[in-house]
N, C-alpha and C positions, 0 to 999 in steps of 0.2 A: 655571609652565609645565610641561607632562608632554611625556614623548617622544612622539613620531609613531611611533603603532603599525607595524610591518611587514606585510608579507602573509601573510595567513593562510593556513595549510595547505589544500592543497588536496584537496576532495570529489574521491572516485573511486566511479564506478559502477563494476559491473562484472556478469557474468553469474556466480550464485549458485555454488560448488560443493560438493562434499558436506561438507566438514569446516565450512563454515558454518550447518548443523543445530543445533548446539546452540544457538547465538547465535541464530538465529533463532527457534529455539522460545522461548528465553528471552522474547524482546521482544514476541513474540506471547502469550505466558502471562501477560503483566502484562497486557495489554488484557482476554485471556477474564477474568481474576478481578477484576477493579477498573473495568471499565469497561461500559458499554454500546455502543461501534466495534463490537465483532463480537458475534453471538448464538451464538456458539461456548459453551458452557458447563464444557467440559473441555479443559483443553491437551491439544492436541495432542505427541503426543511427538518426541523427535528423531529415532526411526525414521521417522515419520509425515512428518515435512519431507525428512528422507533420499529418500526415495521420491516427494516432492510436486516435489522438485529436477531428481530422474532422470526422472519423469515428461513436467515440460517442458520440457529438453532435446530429449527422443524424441518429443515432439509438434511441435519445432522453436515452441516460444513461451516469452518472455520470461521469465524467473526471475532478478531483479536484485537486487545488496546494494550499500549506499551504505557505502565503509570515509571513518571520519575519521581521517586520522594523531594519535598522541599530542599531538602539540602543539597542536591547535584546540581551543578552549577548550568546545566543544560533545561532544568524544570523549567514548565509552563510558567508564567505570570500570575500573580492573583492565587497563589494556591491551587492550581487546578491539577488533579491528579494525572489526565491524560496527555499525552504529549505525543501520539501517532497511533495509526491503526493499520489494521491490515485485514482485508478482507477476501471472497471469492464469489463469484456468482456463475450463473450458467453459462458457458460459451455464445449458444446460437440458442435458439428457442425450440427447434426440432428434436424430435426425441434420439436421433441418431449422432448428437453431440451429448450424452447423458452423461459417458465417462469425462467429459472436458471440462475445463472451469478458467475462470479467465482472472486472474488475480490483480488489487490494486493495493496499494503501501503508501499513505501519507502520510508526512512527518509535522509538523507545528514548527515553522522554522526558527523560532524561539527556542528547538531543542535538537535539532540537526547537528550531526557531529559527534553525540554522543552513543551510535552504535544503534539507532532504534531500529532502523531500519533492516540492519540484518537480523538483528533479535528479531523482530518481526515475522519477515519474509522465511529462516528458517523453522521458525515454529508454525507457519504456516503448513509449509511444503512436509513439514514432519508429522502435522496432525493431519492430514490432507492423505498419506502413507498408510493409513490406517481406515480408508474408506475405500468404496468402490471405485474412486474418482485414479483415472490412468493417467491422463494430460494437464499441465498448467500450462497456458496460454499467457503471455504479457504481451499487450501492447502500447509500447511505450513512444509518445511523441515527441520527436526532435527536429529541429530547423534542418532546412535540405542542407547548408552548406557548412553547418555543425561542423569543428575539426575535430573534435573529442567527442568520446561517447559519453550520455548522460550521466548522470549518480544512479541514475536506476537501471540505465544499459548494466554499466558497470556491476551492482551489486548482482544484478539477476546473473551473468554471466561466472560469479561468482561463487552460485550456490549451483550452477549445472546449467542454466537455461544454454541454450543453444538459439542462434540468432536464422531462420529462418526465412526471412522474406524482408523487405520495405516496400510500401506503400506510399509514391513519392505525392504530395500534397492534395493530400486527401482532408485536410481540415483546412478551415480558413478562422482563426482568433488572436486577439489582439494585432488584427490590421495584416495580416501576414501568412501565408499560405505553409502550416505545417505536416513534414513527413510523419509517417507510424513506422517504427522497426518491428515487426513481429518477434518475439523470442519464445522456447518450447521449453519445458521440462517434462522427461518421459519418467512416470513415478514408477512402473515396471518392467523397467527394459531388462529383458531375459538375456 
């Protein structure tokens, strides 16, 4: 007979701020080198997040970290409080995407599995509810001949997004020519 586990530390969202730069670049730096999620090809620095933080603050949109206390068996290594993020930024550059935003979610694969990601992605889409912004944009990269949808198809399709278009290999990383699936969330549909 084993013990009846207790409650598990609890996920904290929170609104990014600057000294979670490094942590962030970190977790985002493993994805540009090792993975095909972003066509990013060079990390980004922790200046670069520094100022992507300040940014959306002063645009009044979302910049969120998911911290896991020590004790949840999903936490970062080394004590680090952050263990994924979720952010948005402007769709297209034109001022006639103004309502749009184009959202990304990455998790610390050290803590995947433990729900950050929808914590995230919903408190995004819910503080995001509260601005002038109409549309969330995902576009999400997967192999052409992918038989399943990603963990991030999946999640997004979860919280509403709606799957609107593919873009068959329109990227080229790690040796291999990857699709975009476009997915929508409409934040005021009448």
């Amino acid at each position: 007979m084993t013990a009846a586990a207790g409650p598990r530390p609890e996920i904290t969202v929170r609104p990014a701020e600057d000294d979670d730069a490094a942590r962030i670049a970190d977790v985002f730096g493993g994805y540009v080198l090792a993975s095909i999620a972003t066509f990013v090809e060079d990390p980004p620095s922790e200046r670069t997040w520094r100022e992507r933080i300040a940014a959306a603050h002063e645009q009044k949109v979302p910049f969120l970290v998911a911290d896991l206390p020590a004790g949840h068996p999903n936490a970062p290594r080394h004590g680090l409080r952050v263990a994924g993020f979720a952010m948005c930024a402007r769709f297209r550059p034109h001022a006639a995407y103004r309502y749009t935003v184009e959202d990304s979610v990455y998790i610390a694969p050290e803590a995947t599995g433990a729900g950050l990601g929808g914590r995230l992605l919903t408190t995004l889409v819910e503080d995001l509810g509260h601005t002038d912004i109409r549309q969330v944009v995902a576009v999400i990269a997967t192999l052409p001949d992918a038989r399943h949808d990603t963990p991030s198809i999946v999640l997004h399709r979860r919280l509403g997004f709606e799957v609107v278009g593919r873009m068959p290999a329109v990227g080229y990383k790690q040796g291999q020519w990857v699709d975009t699936v476009i997915m929508q969330k409409d934040l005021h549909r009448d």
